[in-house]
N, C-alpha and C positions, 0 to 999 in steps of 0.2 A: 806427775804421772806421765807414762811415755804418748805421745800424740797416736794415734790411730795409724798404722805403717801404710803407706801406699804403693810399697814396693814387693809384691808376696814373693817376686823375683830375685831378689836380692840374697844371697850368697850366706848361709847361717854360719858363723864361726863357733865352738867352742873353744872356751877361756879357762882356766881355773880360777879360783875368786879372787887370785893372790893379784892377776892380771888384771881386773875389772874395780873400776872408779866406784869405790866402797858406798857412798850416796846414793848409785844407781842400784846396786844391791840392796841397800834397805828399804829403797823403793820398791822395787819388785817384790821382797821378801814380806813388804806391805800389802800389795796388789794379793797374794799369794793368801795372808791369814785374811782378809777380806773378803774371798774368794769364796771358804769356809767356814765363816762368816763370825769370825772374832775379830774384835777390837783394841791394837795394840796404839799407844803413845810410840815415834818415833822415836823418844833418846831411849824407854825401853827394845825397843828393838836393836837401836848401835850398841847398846850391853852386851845385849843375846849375844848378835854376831860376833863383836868383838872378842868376845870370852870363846864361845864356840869353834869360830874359824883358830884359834892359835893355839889350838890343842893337836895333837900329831895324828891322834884316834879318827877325824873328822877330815872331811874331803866333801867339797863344791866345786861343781863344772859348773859356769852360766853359758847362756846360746846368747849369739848376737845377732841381730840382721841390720845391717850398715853400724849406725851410732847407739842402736836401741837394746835393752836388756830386754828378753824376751820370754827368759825360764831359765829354770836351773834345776838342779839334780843333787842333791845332799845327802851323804852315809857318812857309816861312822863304822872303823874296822875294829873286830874280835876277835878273839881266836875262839874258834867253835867248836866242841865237841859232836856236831851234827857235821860240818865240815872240816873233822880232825885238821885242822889248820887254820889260817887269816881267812876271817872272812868279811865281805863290806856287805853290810844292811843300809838298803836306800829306805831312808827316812821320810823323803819329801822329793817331790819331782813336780816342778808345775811350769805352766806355760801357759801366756798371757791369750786371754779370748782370741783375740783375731786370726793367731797363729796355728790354734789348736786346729788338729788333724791333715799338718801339713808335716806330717815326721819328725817334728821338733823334738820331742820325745822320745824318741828312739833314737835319734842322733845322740841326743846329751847320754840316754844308758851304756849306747853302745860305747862313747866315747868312755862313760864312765868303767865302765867292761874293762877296756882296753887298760886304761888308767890302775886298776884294780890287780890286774892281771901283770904288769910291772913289778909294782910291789908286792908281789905274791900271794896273792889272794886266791884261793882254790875254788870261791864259792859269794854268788849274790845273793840275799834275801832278801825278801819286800815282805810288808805286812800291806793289804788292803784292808778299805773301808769297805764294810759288808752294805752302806748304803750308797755308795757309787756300783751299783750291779754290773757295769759293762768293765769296770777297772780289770779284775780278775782276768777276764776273757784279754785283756789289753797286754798286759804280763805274759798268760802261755800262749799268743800269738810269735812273741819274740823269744820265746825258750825256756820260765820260767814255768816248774809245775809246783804243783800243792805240796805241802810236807802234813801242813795240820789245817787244821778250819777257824783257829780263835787264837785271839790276842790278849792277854789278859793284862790291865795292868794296875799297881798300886801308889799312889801319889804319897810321898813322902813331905812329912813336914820339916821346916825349916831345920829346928833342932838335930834332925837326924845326917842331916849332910855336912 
């Protein structure tokens, strides 16, 4: 796990994953389902990613400050009939304790924004957790509004994929 940062000074870079030393990402990505308080095995999680990241659908920015992984931002693009064209849905956005509410977060969306906006994507979507109450409020600060209220979703058994 990354040591406690002593520099809040220090310069956030964003990477795309392709950039970032893949160990340091499964660490983070560890810190991250920990955070929410699930418990993953490590070589499960180098699967996840490994399978996940090399699909063309799917796109990760990480933030840096100096050597350290610090967050990251993950979607995966569609084409939408809500946004008649590509559109990127942010999956997962997170940013390690120390850093939180130092912009991290908005750096990585907007980068991701930018990112999304290349490959022609017309339109972002997020789903929040109705039990983080300030999230939502965190989203239409930086431009994102409502479309619906609820997420529904159905977990598929193995046989069906």
């Amino acid at each position: 796990m990354n040591a406690k940062p002593t520099n809040f000074s220090a310069p956030i870079t964003v990477l795309p994953v392709a950039d970032v030393n893949f160990e340091s990402l499964v660490q983070l990505y560890h810190r991250y389902l920990l955070y929410f308080g699930h418990k993953r095995d490590a070589s499960v999680l180098r699967i996840f990613l490994s399978k996940i990241l090399s699909k063309d659908f799917s796109y990760c920015l990480v933030a840096k400050a100096d050597e350290d992984t610090i967050g990251f931002c993950a979607g995966v693009y569609s084409y939408s009939p809500v946004a008649l064209g590509l559109a990127l849905t942010i999956n997962d956005l997170y940013v390690d304790d120390p850093w939180r509410r130092k912009n991290v977060g908005r750096i990585l969306i907007k980068t991701l924004e930018s990112y999304a906006n290349q490959r022609g994507a017309n339109t972002l979507f997020v789903n929040t957790d109705a039990n983080i109450p300030w999230l939502t409020p965190y989203y239409e600060q930086i431009g994102f509004f409502a479309i619906n209220h609820r997420t529904l979703v159905k977990r598929l058994n193995k046989e069906s994929q």
